[in-house]
C-alpha positions as CSV (number, residue, x, y, z in Angstrom):
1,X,0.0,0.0,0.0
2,X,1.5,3.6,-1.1
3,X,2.1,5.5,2.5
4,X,3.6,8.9,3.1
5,X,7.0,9.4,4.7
6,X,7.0,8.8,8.3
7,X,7.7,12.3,9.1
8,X,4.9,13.6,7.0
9,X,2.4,10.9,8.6
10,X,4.0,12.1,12.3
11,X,3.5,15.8,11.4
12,X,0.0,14.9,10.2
13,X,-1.2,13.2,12.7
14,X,0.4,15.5,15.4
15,X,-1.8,18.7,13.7
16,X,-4.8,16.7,13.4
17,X,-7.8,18.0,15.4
18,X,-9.6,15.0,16.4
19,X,-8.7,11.0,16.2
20,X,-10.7,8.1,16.4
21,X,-9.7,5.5,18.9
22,X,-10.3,1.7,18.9
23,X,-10.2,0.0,22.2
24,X,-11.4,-3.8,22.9
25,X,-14.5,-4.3,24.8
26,X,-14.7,-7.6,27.0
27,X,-16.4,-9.7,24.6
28,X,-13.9,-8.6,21.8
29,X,-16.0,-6.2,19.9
30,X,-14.1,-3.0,19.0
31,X,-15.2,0.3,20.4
32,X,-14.4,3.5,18.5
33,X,-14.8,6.7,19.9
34,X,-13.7,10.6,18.9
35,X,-10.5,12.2,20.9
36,X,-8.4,14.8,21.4
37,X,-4.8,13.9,21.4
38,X,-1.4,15.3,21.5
39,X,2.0,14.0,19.8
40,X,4.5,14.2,22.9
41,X,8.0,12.4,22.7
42,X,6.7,10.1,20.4
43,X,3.5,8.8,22.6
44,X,-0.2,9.7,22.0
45,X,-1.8,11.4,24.9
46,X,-5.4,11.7,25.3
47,X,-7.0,13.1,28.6
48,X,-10.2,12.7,29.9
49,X,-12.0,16.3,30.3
50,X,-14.7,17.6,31.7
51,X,-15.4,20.0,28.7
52,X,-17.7,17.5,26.6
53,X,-20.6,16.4,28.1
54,X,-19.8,12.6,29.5
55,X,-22.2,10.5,32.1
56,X,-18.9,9.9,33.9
57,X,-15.2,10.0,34.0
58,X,-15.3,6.6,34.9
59,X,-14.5,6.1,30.8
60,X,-15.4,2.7,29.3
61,X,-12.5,3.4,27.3
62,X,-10.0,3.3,29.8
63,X,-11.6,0.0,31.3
64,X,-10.9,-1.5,28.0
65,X,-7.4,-0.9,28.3
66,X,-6.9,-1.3,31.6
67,X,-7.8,-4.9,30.6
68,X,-6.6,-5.3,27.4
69,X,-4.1,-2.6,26.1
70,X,-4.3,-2.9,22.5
71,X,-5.6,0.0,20.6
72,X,-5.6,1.7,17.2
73,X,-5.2,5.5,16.5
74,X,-6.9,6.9,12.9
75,X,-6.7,10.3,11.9
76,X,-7.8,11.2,8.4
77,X,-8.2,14.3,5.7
78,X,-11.6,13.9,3.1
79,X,-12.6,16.6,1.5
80,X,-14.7,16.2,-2.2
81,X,-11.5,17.1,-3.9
82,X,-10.1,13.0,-3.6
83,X,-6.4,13.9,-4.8
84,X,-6.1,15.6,-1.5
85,X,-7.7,12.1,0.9
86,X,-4.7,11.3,3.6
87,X,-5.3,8.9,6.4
88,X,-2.3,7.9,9.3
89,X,-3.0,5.5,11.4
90,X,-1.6,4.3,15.3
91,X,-1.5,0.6,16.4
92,X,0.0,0.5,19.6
93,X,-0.6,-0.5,23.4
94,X,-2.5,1.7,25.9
95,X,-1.7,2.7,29.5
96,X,-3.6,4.9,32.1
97,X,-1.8,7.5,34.2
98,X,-3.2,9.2,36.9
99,X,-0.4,11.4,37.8
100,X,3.1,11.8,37.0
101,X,5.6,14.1,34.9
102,X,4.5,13.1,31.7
103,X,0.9,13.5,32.8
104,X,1.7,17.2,33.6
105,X,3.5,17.6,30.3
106,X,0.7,16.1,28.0
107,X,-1.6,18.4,29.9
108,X,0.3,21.5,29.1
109,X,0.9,20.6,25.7
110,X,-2.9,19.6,25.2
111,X,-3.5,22.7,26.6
112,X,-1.4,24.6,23.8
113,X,-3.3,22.9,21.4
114,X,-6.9,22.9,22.5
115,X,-7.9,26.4,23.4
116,X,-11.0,25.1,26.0
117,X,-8.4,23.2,27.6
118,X,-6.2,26.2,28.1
119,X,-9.2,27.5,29.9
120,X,-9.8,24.4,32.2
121,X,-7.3,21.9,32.1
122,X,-8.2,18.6,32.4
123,X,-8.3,17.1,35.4
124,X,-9.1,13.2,34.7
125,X,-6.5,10.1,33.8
126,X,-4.4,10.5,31.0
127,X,-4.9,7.7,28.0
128,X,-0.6,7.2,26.6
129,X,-0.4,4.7,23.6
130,X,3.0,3.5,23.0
131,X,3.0,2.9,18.8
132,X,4.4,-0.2,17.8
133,X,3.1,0.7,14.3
134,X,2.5,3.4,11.6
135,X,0.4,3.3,8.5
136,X,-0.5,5.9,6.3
137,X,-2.1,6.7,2.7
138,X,-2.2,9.5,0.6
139,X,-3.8,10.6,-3.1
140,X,-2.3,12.5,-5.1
141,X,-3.8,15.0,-8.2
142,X,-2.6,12.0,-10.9
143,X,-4.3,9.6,-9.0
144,X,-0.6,7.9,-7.7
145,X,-0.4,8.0,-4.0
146,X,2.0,10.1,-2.3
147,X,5.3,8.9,-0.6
């Protein structure tokens, strides 16, 4: 499959807005849900807020990889113009932190990138996935994909 250079698919993913993560239920069914992420040292942080309206912060997201740390990362570009279509995706393992340096810097640096967050930082567990592997795709105007 064509990909894009690993430091555009980095760079990509690190500006991308939103994600969507897969996590493993209990009975091995994926769930896939929207976050908000940050790049930092090479680890995708995603904290648990209470910005967007959630029942709890008791996540069943983070109970997924607390028992089963597998998880995928997609970000993508679409847009009607398809010589521009770019996906990068994340497959990597999960951990939850509750505190802890690198919690503190993924907070700030989420916080640099999300203006509500700069408001009100977070203040739940931090989701860190650990990649063990990049793919990406991209289109190009002659219908080649990118490298």
């Amino acid at each position: 499959m064509p990909a894009l250079d690993p430091a555009t698919a980095r760079a990509r993913l690190a500006a991308a807005p939103v994600g969507r993560l897969a996590t493993l239920r209990a009975d091995g069914t994926p769930r896939l849900v929207p976050i908000t992420f940050v790049l930092l040292d090479g680890l995708v942080c995603s904290a648990v807020d209470e910005i967007k309206p959630k029942s709890s912060t008791r996540l069943a997201r983070l109970a997924d990889v607390r028992r089963d740390p597998r998880v995928g990362l997609v970000v993508d570009h679409y847009a009607e113009d398809w010589s521009t279509l770019w996906w990068v995706r994340v497959d990597g393992t999960a951990a939850v932190h509750d505190d802890g340096e690198l919690r503190d810097r993924a907070l700030a640096a989420l916080a640099a990138k999300y203006p509500p967050y700069a408001a009100a930082v977070p203040d739940g567990p931090l989701l860190v996935i650990t990649p063990s592997r990049w793919s990406s795709w991209a289109a190009t105007v002659t219908g080649r994909a990118a490298r």
